[in-house]
C-alpha positions in Angstrom: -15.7 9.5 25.8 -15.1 10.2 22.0 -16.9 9.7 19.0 -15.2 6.9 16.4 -15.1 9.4 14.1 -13.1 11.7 16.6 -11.1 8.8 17.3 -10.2 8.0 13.3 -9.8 11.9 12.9 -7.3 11.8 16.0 -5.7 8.6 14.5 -4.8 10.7 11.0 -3.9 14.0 12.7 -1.3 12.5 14.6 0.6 9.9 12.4 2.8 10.7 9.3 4.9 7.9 7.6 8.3 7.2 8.9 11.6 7.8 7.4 12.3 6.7 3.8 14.9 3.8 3.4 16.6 2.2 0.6 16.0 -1.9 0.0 16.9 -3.7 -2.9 14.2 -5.1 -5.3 13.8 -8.3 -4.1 13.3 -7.1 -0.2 10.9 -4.3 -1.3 7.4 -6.2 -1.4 4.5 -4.7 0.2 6.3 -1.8 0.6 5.4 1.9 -0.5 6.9 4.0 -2.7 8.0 6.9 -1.0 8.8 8.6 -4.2 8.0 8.6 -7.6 9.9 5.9 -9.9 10.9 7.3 -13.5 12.0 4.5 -16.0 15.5 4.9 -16.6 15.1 3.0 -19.8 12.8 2.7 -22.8 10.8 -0.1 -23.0 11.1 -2.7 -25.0 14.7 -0.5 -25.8 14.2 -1.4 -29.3 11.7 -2.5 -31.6 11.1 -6.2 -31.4 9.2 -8.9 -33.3 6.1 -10.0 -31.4 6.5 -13.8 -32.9 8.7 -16.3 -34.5 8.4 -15.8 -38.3 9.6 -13.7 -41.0 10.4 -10.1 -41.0 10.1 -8.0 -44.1 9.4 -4.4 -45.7 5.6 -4.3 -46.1 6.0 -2.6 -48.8 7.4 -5.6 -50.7 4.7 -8.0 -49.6 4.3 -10.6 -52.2 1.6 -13.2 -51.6 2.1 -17.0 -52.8 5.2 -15.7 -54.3 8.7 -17.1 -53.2 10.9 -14.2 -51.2 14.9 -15.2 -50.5 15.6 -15.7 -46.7 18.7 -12.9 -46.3 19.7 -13.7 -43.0 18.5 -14.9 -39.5 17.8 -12.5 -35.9 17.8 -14.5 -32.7 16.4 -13.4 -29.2 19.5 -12.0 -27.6 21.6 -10.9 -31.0 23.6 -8.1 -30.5 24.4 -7.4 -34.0 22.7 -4.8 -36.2 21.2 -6.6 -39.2 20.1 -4.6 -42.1 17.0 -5.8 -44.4 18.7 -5.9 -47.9 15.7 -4.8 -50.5 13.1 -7.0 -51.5 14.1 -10.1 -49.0 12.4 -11.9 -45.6 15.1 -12.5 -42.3 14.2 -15.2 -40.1 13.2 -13.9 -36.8 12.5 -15.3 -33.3 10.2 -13.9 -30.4 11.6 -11.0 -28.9 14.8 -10.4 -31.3 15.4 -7.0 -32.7 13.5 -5.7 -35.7 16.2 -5.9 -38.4 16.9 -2.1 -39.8 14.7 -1.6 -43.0 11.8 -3.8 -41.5 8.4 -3.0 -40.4 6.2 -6.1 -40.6 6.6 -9.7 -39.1 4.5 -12.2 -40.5 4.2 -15.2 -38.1 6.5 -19.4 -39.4 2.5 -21.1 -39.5 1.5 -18.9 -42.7 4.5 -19.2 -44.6 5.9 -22.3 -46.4 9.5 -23.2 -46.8 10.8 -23.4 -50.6 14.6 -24.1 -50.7 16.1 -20.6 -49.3 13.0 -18.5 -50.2 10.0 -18.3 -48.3 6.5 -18.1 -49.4 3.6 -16.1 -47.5 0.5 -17.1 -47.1 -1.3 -14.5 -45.2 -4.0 -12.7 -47.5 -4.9 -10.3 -44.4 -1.6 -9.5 -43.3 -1.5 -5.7 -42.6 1.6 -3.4 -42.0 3.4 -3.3 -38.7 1.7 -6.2 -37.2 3.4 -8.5 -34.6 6.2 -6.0 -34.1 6.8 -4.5 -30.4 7.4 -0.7 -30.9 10.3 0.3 -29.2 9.1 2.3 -26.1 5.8 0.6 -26.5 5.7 -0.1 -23.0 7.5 2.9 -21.1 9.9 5.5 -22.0 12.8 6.8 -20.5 11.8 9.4 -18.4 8.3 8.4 -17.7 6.3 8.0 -14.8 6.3 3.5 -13.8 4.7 4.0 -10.3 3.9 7.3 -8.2 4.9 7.8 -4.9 2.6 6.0 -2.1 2.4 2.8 -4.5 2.7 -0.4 -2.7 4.7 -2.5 -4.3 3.2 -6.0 -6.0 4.7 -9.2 -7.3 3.8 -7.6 -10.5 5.7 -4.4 -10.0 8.5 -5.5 -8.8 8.7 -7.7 -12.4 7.8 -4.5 -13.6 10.9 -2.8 -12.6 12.5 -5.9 -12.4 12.3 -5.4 -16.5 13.3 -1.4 -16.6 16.9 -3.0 -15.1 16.0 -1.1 -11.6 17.3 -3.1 -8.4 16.5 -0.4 -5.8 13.9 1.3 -4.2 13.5 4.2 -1.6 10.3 3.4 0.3 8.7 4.5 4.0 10.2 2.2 6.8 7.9 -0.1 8.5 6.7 0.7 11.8 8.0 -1.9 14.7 5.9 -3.1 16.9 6.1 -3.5 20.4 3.4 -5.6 22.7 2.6 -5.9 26.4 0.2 -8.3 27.7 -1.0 -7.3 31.1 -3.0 -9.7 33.9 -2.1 -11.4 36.6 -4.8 -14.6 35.6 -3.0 -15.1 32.5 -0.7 -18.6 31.8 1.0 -19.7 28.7 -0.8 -22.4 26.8 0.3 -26.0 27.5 0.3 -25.0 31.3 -1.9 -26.4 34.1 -4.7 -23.9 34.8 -4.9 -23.4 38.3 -8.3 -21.6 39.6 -8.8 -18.4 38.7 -6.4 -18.3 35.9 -7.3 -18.5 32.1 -5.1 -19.1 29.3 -3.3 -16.4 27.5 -4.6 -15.2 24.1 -3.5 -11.9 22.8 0.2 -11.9 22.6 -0.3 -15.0 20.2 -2.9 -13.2 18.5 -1.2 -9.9 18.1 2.2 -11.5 17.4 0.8 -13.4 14.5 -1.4 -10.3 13.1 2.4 -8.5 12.9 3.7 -11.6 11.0 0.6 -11.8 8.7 1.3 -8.0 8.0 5.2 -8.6 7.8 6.1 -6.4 10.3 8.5 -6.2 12.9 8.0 -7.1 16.8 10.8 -5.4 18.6 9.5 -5.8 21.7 6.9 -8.4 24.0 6.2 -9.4 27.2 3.8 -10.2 29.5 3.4 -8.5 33.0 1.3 -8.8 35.9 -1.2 -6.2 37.4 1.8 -4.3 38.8 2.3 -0.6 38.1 6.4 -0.4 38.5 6.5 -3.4 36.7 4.6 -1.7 33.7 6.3 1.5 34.3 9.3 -0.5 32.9 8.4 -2.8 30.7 6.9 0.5 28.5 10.2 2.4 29.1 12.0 -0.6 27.4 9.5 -0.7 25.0 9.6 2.5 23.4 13.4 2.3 23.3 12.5 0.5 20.1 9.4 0.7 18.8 7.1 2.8 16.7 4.1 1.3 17.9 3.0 -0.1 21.1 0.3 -2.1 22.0 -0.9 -2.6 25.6 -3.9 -5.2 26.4 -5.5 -5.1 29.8 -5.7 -2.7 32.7 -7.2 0.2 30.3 -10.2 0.4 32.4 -10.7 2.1 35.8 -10.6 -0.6 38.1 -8.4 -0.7 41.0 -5.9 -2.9 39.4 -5.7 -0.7 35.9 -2.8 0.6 35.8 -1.3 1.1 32.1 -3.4 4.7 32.1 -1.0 5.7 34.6 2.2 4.1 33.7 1.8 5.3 30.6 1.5 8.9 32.3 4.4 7.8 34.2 6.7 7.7 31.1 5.7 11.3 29.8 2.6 9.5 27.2 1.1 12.2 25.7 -3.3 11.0 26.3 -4.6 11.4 22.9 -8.2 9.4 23.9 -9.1 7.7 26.6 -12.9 5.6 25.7 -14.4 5.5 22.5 -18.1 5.1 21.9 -18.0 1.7 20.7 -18.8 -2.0 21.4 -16.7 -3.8 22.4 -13.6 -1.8 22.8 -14.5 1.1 24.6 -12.0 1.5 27.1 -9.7 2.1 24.1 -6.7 4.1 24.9 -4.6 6.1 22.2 -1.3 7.9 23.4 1.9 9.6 21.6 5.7 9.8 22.7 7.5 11.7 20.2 6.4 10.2 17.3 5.7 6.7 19.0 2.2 5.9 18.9 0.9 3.8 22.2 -2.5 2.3 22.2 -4.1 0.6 25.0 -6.5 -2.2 23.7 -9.1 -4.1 26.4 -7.7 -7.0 27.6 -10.8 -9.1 26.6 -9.5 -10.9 22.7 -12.3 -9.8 21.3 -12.3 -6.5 21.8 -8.2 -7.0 21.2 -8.7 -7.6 17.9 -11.6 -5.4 17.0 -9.5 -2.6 18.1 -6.3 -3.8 16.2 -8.6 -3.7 12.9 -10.4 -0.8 13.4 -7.5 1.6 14.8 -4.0 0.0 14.7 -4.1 -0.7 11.5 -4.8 2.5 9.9 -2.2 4.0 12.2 0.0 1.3 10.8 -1.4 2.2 6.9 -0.3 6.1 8.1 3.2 4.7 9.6 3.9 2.9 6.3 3.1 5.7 3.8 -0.1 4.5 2.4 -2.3 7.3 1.1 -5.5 6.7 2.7 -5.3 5.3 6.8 -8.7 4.9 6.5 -10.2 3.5 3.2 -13.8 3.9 2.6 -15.3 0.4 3.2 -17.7 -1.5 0.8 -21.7 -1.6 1.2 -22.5 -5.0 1.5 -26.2 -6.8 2.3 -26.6 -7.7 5.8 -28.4 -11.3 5.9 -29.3 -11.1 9.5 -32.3 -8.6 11.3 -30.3 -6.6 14.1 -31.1 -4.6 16.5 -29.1 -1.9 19.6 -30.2 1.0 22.1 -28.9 4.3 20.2 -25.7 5.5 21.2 -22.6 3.8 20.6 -21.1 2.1 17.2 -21.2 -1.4 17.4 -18.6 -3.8 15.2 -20.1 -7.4 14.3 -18.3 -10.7 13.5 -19.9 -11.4 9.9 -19.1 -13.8 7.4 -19.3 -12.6 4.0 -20.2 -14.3 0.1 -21.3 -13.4 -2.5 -24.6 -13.6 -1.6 -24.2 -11.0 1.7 -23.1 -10.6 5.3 -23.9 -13.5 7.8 -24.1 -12.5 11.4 -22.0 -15.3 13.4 -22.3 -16.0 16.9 -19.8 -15.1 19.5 -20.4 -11.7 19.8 -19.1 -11.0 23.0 -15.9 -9.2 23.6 -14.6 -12.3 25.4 -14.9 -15.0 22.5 -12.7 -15.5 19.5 -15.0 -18.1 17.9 -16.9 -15.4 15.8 -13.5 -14.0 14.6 -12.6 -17.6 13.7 -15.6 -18.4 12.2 -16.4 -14.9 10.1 -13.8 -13.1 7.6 -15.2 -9.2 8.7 -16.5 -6.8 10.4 -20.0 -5.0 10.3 -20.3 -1.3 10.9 -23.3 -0.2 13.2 -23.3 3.7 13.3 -23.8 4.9 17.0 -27.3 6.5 15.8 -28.8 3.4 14.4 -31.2 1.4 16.3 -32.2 -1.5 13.8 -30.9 -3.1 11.0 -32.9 -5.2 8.8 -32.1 -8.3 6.6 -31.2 -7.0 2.5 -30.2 -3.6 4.5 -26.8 -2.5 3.0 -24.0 -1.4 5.6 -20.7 -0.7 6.0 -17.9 -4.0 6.0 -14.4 -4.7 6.7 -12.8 -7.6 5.5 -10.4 -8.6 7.6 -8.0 -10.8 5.4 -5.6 -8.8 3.3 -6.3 -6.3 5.4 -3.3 -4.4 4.2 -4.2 -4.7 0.1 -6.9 -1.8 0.5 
């Protein structure tokens, strides 16, 4: 039995991001960069006026005295328009600075007079409401470094620079086996003996909140040739597989073995945790395999605390593991020294709220919290306005 820390540091030895492919703009989201992105433009390309109003020489401000309107420079005019000396052009929001101006002062301090204008502003100062050209970026510099995820607003972003394509890290896929002969699909009659089944659901919707891929699932019984082959299929296609049930050592816990079976490489076998310990991780090539406990609980502490940083790795982000915040504890706590423990908690702005449903086999504290306390193994009691270690659990990917 390992340390989590061994575990994590076993986690981030052993997974490098996959292959870099090409996607266009609009299918890129969430992804990361797996190179840096240079503009390939300037930014605005030209110098722009800020506002609608009048654009002028500032050096031929007049105050409250009439200036003749020499022309007009819409949003979207390709002409080049020349300020003739000692004149105003009409300009709109985002339409080039006319050649020979510098200034813009904005339509609600000016009054009309015939075909001259007449300024009002007393505090107008030079260059103001003009958009530099390059203000923004310019061609050749840096818009987002390789290992950026990519944002609503960065895909505007480069949306705006007139880029449409991107070379990020692949995804991983994500394969899934439920073992258990007791499990039935829900809507079923339970028959004695049997429960409902939990994790495939659960897992299968964790992979659609994080937008990835499940190229493989099924659901086998407590049968080892029938595991044998249902992994062989399964790491035809994926980069990741999960396994719940038969990780232990009971005599009808066989995924150890048919993993073995299929040339798995046993990076871990038990972690010193609660709940989770029977926590498998294994390698085929460069497919990651773990082997969760089949109790849902423990499923999905497990997926939090280990698949997803391996899936972080997979997908090119720069930290698998990102520290976690400090956050008051609300509740007294207390364990025997010796393994980590990882709490349902519900978290405000006021601290962390111990739920009930601690045990491995419940969901209702996962439905009822939004993260996960850290216990260090060594710890013994945890007191109420104590600060400690937190995962939340939605966005888990935005860290």
């Amino acid at each position: 039995m390992i340390s989590v820390q061994n575990a994590r540091d076993i986690i981030e030895s052993n997974t490098n991001p996959l292959p870099t492919i090409e996607l266009p703009l609009s299918g890129s989201l969430f992804s990361i960069l797996s190179h840096d992105m240079i503009s390939p433009i300037a930014s605005p390309p030209f110098a722009q006026s800020a506002m609608d109003g009048y654009a002028f020489e500032y050096s031929d401000l007049k105050i409250d005295i009439p200036i003749p309107i020499s022309g007009v420079v819409a949003a979207g005019s390709m002409d080049a328009h020349h300020l003739q000396k000692g004149t105003a052009m009409r300009i709109f929001t985002g339409a080039p600075m006319p050649m020979g101006a510098d200034t813009v002062i904005v339509q609600e301090m000016c009054t009309m007079e015939g075909d001259h204008v007449i300024f009002k502003d007393r505090e107008i100062k030079q260059y103001v409401n003009v958009r530099p050209r390059a203000s923004q970026v310019d061609k050749g510099d840096m818009v987002a470094a390789k290992g950026t995820k990519i944002t609503p607003a960065l895909i505007g972003y480069m949306a705006s620079l007139g880029i449409d394509k991107l070379k990020v890290f692949s995804k991983p896929k994500i394969g899934i086996i439920v073992t258990g002969d007791e499990l039935v699909q829900a809507g079923s009659m339970l028959k004695h003996g049997q429960v409902y089944e939990s994790n495939m659901a659960m897992l299968s919707a964790l992979c659609s909140e994080l937008r990835l891929y499940v190229s493989y699932m099924c659901h086998t019984p407590d049968h080892l040739q029938t595991i044998y082959t249902s992994v062989k299929e399964a790491l035809q296609t994926c980069d990741i597989l999960l396994m719940t049930g038969g990780v232990s050592v009971g005599d009808y816990d066989y995924v150890a073995k048919a993993l073995e079976m299929n040339d798995v490489n046993t990076l871990f076998h038990k972690v010193a945790q609660k709940p989770g310990k029977p926590l498998y991780m294994g390698k085929y090539n460069q497919k990651i395999i773990f082997g969760l406990p089949g109790n849902p609980g423990s499923v999905l502490t497990c997926f939090y605390e280990y698949a997803v940083p391996c899936i972080r790795a997979l997908s090119g982000y720069k930290n698998a593991f990102p520290k976690k915040n400090m956050v008051k504890i609300l509740n007294d706590y207390s364990k025997k020294q010796g393994l980590t423990h990882y709490i349902k908690a519900y978290n405000t702005l006021d601290g962390a709220h111990i739920v009930e449903g601690q045990e491995s086999y419940k969901l209702n504290g996962f439905a009822q919290g939004n993260s996960l306390v850290e216990i260090g193994a060594n710890i013994t009691q945890i007191s109420a306005g104590d600060y400690v270690p937190l995962l939340m659990y939605d966005n888990i990917l935005s860290i």
